[in-house]
C-alpha positions as CSV (number, residue, x, y, z in Angstrom):
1,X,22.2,-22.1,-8.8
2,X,21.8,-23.4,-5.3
3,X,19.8,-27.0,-4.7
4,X,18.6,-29.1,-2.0
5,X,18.0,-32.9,-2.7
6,X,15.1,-34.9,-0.8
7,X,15.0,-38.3,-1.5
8,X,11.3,-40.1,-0.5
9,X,13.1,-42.0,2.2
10,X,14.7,-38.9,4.2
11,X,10.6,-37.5,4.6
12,X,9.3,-38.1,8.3
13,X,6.3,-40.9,9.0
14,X,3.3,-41.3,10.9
15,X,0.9,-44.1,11.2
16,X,-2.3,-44.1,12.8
17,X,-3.8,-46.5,11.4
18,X,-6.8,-44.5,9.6
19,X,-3.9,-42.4,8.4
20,X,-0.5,-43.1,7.3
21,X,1.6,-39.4,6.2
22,X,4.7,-38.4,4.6
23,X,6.1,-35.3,5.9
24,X,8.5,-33.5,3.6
25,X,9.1,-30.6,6.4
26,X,8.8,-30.7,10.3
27,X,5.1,-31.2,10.6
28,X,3.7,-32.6,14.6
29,X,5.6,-34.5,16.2
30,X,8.3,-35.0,13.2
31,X,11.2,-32.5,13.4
32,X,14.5,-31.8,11.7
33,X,16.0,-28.1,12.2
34,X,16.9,-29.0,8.7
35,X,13.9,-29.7,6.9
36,X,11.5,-26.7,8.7
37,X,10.6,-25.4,5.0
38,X,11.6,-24.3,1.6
39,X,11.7,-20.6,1.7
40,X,8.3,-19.3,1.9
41,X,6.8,-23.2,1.9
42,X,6.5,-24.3,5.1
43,X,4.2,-27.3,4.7
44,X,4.2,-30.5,1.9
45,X,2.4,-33.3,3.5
46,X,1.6,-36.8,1.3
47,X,-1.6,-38.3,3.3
48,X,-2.8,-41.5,2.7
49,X,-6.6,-41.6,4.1
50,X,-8.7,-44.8,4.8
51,X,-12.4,-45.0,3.4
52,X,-14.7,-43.1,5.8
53,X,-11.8,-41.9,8.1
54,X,-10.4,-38.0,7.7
55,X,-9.6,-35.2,9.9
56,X,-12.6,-33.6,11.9
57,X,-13.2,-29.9,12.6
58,X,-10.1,-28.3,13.5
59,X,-9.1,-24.2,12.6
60,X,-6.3,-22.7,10.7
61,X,-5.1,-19.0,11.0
62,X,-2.9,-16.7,8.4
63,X,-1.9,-19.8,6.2
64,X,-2.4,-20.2,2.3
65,X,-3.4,-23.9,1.8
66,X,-3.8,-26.1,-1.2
67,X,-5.0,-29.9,-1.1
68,X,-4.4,-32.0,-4.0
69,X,-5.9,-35.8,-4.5
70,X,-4.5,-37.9,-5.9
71,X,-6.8,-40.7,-5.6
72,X,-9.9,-40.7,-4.4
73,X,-12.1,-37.4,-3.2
74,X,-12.0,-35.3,0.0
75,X,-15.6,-34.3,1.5
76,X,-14.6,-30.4,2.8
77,X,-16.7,-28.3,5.5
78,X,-15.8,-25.1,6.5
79,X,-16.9,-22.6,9.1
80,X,-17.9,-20.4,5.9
81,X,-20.7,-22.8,5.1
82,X,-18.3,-24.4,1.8
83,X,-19.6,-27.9,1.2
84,X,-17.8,-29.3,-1.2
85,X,-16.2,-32.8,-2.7
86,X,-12.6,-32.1,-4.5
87,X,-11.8,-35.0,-7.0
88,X,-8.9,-36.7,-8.2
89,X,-7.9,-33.7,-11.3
90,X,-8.9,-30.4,-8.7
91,X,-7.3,-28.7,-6.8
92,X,-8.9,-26.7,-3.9
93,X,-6.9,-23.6,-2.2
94,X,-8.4,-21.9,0.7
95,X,-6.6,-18.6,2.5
96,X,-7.1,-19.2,6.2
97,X,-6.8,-15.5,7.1
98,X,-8.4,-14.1,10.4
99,X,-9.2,-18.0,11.3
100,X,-11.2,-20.8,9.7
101,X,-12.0,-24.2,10.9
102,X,-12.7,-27.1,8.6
103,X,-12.4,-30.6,8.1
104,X,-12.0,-32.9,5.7
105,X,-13.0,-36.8,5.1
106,X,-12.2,-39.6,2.6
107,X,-15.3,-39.8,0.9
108,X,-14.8,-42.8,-2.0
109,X,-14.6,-45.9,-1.1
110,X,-11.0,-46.4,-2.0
111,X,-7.9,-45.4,0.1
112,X,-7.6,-41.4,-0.4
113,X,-4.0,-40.0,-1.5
114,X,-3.8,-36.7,-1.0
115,X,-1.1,-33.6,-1.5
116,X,-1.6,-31.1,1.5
117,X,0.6,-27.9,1.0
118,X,0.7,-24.7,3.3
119,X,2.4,-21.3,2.4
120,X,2.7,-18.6,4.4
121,X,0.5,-15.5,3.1
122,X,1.9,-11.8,2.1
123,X,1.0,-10.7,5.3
124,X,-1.5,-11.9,8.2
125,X,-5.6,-10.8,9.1
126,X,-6.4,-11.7,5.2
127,X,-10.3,-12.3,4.9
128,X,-10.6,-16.0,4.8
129,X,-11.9,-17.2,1.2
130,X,-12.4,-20.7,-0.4
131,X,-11.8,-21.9,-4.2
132,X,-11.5,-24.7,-6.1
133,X,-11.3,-25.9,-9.8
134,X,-11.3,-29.2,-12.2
135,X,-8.1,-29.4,-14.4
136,X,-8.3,-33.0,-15.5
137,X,-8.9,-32.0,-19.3
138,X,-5.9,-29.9,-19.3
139,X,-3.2,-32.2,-17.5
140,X,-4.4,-34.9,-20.0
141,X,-2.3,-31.9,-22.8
142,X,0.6,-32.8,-21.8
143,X,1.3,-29.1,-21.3
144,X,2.1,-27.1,-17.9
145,X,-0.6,-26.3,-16.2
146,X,-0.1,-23.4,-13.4
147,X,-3.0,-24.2,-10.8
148,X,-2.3,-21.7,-8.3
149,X,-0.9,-17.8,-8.7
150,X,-1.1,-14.7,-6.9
151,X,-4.0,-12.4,-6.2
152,X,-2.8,-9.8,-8.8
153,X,-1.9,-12.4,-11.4
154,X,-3.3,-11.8,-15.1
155,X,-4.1,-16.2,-15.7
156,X,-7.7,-16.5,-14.9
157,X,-7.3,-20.2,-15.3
158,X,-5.2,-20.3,-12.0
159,X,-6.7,-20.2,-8.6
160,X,-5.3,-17.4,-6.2
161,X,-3.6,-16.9,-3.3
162,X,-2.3,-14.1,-1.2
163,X,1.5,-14.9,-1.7
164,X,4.1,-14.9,-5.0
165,X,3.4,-17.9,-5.1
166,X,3.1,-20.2,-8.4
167,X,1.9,-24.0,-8.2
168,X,2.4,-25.9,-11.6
169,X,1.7,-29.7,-12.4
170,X,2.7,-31.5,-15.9
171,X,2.1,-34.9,-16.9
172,X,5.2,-36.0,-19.3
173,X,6.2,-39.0,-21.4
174,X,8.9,-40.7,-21.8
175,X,12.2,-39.0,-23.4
176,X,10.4,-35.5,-23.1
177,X,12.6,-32.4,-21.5
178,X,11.5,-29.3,-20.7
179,X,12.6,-25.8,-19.2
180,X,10.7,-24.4,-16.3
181,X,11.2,-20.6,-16.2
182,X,10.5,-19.0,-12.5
183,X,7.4,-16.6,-12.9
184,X,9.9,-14.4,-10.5
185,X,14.0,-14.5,-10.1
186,X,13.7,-13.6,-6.7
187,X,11.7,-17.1,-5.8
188,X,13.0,-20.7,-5.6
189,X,11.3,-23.7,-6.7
190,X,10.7,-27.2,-5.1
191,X,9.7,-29.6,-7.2
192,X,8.0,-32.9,-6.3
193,X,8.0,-35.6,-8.6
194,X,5.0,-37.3,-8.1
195,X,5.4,-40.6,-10.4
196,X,8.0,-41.6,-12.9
197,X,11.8,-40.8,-12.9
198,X,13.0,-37.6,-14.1
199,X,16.4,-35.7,-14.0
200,X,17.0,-32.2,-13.1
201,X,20.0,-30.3,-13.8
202,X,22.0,-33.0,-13.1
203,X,19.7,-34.5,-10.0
204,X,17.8,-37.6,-10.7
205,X,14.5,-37.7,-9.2
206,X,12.2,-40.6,-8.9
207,X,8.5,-41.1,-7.1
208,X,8.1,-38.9,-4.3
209,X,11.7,-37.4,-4.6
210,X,11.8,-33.7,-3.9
211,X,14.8,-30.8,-5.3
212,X,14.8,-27.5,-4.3
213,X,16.2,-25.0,-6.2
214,X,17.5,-21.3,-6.6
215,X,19.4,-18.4,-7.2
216,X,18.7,-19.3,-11.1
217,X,15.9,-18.2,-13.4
218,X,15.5,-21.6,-15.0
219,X,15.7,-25.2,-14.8
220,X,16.0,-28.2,-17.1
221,X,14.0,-31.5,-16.4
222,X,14.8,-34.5,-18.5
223,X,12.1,-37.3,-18.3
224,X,13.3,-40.9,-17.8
225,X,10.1,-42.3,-17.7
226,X,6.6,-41.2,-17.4
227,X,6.6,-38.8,-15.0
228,X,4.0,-36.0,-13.4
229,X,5.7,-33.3,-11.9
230,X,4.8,-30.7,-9.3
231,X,6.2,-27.0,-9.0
232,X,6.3,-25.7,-6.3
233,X,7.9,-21.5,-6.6
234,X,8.1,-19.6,-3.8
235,X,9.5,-16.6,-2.2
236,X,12.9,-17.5,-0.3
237,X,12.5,-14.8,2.6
């Protein structure tokens, strides 16, 4: 087993006022040769978005993105005519492919927390497409929920993308441990603790701390206190 520990602290930072982000990898003008990505996961940005404020039309190329609030909604337009608000419990993937523009707005009236993640497709000139789903009901189980999966993968209940990718979230108690099995040996993980305090083979992990791990097929996570959890597995080349 090989593993990388992120603490919060060590993400980059930009302010601007309407928008204040946390950068887990080198993202704009933030850059450490260290921290460029996790195998095939090149992007994990934590955005904090004022009322009415967001990011206007802008386009994306051969990129598999996923958004995640966390509080609030996002209003999304894209240049495939998708219109669509994604709420605090969805997730929205959309494969950027040959090119797509889009943009994306707080629209609640409270401060919008929101999970951007990019992944590199299985290869570039996909057809861009657009997807999302509500999985509120079943992250209230308990159980672990895999949100995003590849194209050819049999779970209907998991949005696709065009990579080996799989994206899982779980919402734990107290005193509750677990094993996460990788979907594929060859792939690492990176998981994102998203609240609580956890601890994972032997890392302890608390809100906004990050581990990557691989060259295993499993790992333990102990929960310390109310946690929800984010998997990230991905390729590794």
């Amino acid at each position: 087993m090989d593993k990388i520990f992120h603490p919060a602290a060590s993400r980059g930072t930009a302010n601007h006022g309407w928008l204040n982000a946390n950068f887990s990898f080198s993202f704009a003008n933030y850059f450490d040769p260290n921290k460029t990505n996790f195998g095939l996961l090149r992007v994990l940005n934590d955005d904090y978005v004022k009322s009415g404020m967001g990011f206007g039309t802008h386009p994306h190329k051969d990129m598999e993105i996923i958004s995640i609030p966390l509080q609030g909604a996002i209003r999304h337009k894209d240049s495939m005519d998708h219109t669509a608000v994604i709420e605090k419990g969805e997730v929205q993937v959309m494969s950027a492919g040959t090119g797509v523009e889009h943009s994306e707005f707080n629209s609640s009236t409270e401060e919008l927390n929101m999970l951007q993640i990019w992944i590199f497709p299985d290869k570039n000139g996909h057809e861009p497409r657009y997807d999302q789903k509500n999985y509120s009901k079943q992250l209230e189980t308990g159980e672990l929920v895999t949100v995003v999966a590849p194209m050819n993968h049999e779970d209907d209940n998991a949005l696709k993308i065009h990579q080996n990718a799989f994206l899982s979230i779980q919402k734990l108690e107290t005193g509750r441990n677990i094993e996460y099995n990788l979907n594929d040996t060859a792939n690492g993980v990176y998981v994102f603790l998203i609240d609580g305090q956890a601890e994972i083979d032997g890392t302890k992990l608390s809100r906004r701390d990050a581990v990557g791990i691989w060259n295993t097929t499993k790992l333990n996570l102990e929960v310390e206190n109310k946690s929800t959890v984010l998997f990230i597995e991905v390729p590794m080349n």
